[in-house]
C-alpha positions as CSV (number, residue, x, y, z in Angstrom):
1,X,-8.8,2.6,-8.0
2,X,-8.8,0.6,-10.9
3,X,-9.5,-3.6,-10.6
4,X,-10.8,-6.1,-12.7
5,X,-12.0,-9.6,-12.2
6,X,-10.3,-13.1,-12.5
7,X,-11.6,-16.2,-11.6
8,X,-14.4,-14.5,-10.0
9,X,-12.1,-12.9,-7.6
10,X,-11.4,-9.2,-8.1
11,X,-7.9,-7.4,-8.6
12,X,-6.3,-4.6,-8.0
13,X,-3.8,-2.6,-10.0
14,X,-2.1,0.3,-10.9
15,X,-0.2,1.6,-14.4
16,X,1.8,4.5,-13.9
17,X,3.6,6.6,-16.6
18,X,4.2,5.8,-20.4
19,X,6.7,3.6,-22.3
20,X,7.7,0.3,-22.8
21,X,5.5,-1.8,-20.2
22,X,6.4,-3.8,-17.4
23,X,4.6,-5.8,-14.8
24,X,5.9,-6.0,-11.5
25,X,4.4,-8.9,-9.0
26,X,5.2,-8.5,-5.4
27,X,6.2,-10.7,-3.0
28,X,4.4,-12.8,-0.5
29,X,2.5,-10.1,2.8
30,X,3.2,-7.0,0.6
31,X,1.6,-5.4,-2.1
32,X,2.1,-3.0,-4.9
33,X,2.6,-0.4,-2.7
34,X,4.8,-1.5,-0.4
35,X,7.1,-3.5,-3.1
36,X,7.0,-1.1,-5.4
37,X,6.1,1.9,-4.5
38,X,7.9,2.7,-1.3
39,X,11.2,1.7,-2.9
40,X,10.8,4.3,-5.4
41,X,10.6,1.1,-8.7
42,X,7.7,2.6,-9.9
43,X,9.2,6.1,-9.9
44,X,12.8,5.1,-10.6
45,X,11.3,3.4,-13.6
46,X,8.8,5.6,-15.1
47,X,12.0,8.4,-15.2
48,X,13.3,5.8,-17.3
49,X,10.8,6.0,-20.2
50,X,9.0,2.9,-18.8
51,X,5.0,2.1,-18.1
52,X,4.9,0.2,-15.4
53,X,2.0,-2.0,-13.9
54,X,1.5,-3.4,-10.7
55,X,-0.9,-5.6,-9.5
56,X,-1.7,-6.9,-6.1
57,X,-2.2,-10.6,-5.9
58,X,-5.1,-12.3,-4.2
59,X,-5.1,-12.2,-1.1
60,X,-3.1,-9.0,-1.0
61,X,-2.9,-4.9,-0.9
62,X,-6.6,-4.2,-2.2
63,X,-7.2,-7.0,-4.0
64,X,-10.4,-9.4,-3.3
65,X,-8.5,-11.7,0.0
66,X,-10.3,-15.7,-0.2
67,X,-9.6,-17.5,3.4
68,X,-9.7,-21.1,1.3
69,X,-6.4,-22.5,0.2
70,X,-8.6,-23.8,-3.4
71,X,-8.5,-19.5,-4.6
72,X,-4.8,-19.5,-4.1
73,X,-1.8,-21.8,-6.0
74,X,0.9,-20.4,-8.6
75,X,-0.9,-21.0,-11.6
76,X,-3.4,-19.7,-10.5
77,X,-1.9,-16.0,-9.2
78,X,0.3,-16.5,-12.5
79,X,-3.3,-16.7,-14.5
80,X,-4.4,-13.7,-12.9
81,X,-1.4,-11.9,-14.5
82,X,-2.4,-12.7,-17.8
83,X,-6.0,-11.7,-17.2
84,X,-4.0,-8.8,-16.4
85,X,-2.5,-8.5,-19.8
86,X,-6.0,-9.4,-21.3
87,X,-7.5,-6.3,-20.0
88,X,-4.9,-3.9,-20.9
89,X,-4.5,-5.4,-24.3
90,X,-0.9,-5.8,-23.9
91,X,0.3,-8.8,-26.1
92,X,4.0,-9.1,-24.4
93,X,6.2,-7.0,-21.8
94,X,9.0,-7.7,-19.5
95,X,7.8,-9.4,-16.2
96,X,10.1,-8.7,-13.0
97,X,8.6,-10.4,-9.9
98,X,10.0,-10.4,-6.2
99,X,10.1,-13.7,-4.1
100,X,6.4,-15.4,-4.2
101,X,6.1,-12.6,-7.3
102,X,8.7,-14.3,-8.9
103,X,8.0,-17.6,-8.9
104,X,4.1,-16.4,-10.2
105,X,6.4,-15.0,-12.9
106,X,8.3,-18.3,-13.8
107,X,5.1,-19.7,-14.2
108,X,3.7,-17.0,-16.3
109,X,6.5,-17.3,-18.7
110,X,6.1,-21.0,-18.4
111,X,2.9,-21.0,-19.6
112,X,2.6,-18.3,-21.6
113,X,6.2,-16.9,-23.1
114,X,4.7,-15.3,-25.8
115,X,3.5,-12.8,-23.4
116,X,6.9,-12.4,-21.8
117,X,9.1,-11.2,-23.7
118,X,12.1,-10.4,-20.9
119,X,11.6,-12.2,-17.2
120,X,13.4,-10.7,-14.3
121,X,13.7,-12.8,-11.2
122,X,14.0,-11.2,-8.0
123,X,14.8,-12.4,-4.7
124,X,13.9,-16.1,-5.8
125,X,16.7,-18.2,-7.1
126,X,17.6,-21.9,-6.6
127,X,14.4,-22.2,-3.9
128,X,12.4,-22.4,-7.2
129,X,12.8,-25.4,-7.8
130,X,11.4,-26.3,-4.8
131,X,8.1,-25.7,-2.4
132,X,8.0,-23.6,0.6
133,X,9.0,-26.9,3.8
134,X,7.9,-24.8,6.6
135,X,4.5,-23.5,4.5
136,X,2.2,-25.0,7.7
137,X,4.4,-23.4,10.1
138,X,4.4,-19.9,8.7
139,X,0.3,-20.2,8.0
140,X,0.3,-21.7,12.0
141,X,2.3,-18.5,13.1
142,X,-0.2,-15.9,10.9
143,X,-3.1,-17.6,12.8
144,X,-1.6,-17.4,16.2
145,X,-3.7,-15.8,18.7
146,X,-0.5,-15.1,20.4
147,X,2.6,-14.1,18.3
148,X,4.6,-13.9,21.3
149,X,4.1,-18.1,21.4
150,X,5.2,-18.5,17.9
151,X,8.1,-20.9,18.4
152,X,9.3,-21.1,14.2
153,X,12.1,-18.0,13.6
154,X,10.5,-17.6,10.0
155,X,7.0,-17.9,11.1
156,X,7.9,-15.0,13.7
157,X,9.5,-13.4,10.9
158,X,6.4,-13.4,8.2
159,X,4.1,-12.4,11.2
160,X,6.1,-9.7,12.0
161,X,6.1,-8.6,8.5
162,X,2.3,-9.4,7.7
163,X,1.5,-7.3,10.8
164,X,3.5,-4.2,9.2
165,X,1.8,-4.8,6.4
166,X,-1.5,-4.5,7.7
167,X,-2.2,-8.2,5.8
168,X,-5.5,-10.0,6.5
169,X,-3.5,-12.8,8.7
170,X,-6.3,-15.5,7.5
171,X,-6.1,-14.8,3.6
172,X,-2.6,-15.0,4.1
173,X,-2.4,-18.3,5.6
174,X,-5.1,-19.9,3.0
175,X,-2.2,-18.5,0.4
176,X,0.6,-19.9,2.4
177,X,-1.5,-23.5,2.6
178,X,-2.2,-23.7,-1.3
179,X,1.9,-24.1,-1.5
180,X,4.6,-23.4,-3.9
181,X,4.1,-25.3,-6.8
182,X,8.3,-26.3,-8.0
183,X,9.2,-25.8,-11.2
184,X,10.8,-28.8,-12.9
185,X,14.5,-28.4,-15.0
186,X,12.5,-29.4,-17.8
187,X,9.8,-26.6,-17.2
188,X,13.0,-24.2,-16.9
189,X,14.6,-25.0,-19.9
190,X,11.8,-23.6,-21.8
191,X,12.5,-20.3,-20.5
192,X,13.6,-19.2,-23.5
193,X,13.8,-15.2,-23.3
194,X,16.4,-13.3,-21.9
195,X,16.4,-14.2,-17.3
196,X,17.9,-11.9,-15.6
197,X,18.1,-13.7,-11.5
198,X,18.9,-10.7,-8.8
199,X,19.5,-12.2,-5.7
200,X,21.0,-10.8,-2.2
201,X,24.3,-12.4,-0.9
202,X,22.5,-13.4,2.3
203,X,19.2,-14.1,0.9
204,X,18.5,-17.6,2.2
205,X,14.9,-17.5,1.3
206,X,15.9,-17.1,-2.5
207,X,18.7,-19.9,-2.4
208,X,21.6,-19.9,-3.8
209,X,21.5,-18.9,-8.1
210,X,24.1,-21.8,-9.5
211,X,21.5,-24.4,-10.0
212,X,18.6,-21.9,-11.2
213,X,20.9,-20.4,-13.6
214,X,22.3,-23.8,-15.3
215,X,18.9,-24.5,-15.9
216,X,17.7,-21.6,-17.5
217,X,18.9,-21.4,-21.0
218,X,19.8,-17.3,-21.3
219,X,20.1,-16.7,-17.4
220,X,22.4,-13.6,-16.3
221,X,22.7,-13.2,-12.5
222,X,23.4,-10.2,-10.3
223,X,24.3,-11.0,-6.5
224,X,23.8,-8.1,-4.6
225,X,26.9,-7.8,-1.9
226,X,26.2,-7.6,1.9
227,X,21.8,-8.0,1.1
228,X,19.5,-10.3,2.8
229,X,15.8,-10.9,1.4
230,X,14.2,-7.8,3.3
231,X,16.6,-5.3,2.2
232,X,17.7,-6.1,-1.0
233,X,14.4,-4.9,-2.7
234,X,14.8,-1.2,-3.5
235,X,19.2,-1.2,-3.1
236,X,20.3,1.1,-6.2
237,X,22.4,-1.9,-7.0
238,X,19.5,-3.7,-7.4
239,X,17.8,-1.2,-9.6
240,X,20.6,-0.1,-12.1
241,X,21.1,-3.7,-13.0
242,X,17.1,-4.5,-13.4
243,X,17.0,-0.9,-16.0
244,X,20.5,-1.8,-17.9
245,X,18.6,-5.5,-18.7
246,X,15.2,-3.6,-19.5
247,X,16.9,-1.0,-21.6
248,X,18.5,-3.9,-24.1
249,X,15.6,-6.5,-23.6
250,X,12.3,-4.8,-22.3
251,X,10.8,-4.1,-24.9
252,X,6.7,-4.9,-25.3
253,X,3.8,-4.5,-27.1
């Protein structure tokens, strides 16, 4: 099981077949495995004459999992990424991340676009430009001693999913407490590279993709009919639109 180290905290990821890389960054409770890998990306993917990496965030899958707020943060997950990169000795790829994965992304290719050379943002639209407003009460409901007291629907919800999971509760709500750092229209115009958003019709996590995509200079948007935030990850929608935009813009060094 391959990791290395960033920020003295250690990381786990994955690289599967050969091709034109990609890094995909999961979303916030799951990991690699369970973003990727269950949904069949990585395989659907790899057919496609892709190498894909995964990594699992801090805090996450089999990565190192700090209970202080300080080890978490966007730029910091997003700086992890590029350590990433570092290590493989991959100058540039195409970055696609899901929710909390793709805000990390943003910032990646906020402060670093020469390493991204196409950005796909999944399940994360308009809420980018903002933080996370119930961030206490979802870390409140992972600490719970009982979840049956949890009075917040989306803290329920995260608990529910973190407990699925099999997510350390505590590293989770330290990641949760560090907040969402927003990204600024002026930070999004400098998204220069081709943006493809993917969002589900009834994702109300994400937000609506109208104010993200005037923002971002070479945005396309998919809207995937009749998906929320859970279930729009691995739809075949989802996926023939992500490889069409790889195919023409995806390709790395």
């Amino acid at each position: 099981m391959p990791f290395f180290e960033s920020g003295g905290v250690r990381i786990h990821y994955e690289v599967f077949g050969e091709g034109d890389p990609v890094l995909l960054l999961h979303g916030f409770a799951s990991s690699l495995a369970v973003n990727w890998v269950s949904p069949s990306w990585t395989d659907f993917l790899t057919r496609h004459g892709f190498m894909v990496v995964a990594m699992d965030h801090r805090g996450h899958g089999e990565s190192d999992k700090p209970h202080d707020p300080a080890f978490y943060g966007t730029s910091i997950m997003a700086e992890d990424a590029r350590r990433l990169l570092d290590h493989l000795g991959i100058v540039s790829l195409a970055v696609m991340g899901y929710s909390m994965g793709a805000r990390v992304a943003a910032f990646l290719a906020v402060n670093h676009p020469q390493r991204v050379a196409a950005l796909v943002l999944a399940g994360m639209a308009g809420n980018l430009l903002h933080g996370v407003e119930d961030a206490e009460d979802i870390a409140a409901a992972l600490e719970a001693e009982d979840p049956a007291r949890i009075e917040s629907p989306r803290g329920r919800a995260f608990r529910q999913f973190a407990e699925r999971t099999g997510s350390d509760l505590k590293a989770l709500a330290a990641c949760m407490r560090a907040g969402r750092e927003p990204l600024t229209p002026e930070d999004l115009s400098l998204l220069t590279m081709p943006v493809l958003i993917t969002v589900g019709e009834r994702d109300e996590i994400a937000g609506p993709p109208a104010p993200l995509a005037r923002l971002v200079p070479q945005a396309q948007v998919v809207v995937l009919p009749g998906r929320d935030h859970m279930n729009a990850v691995g739809d075949r929608r989802h996926k023939q639109a992500v490889l069409e935009f790889l195919q023409r813009y995806g390709h790395g060094k």
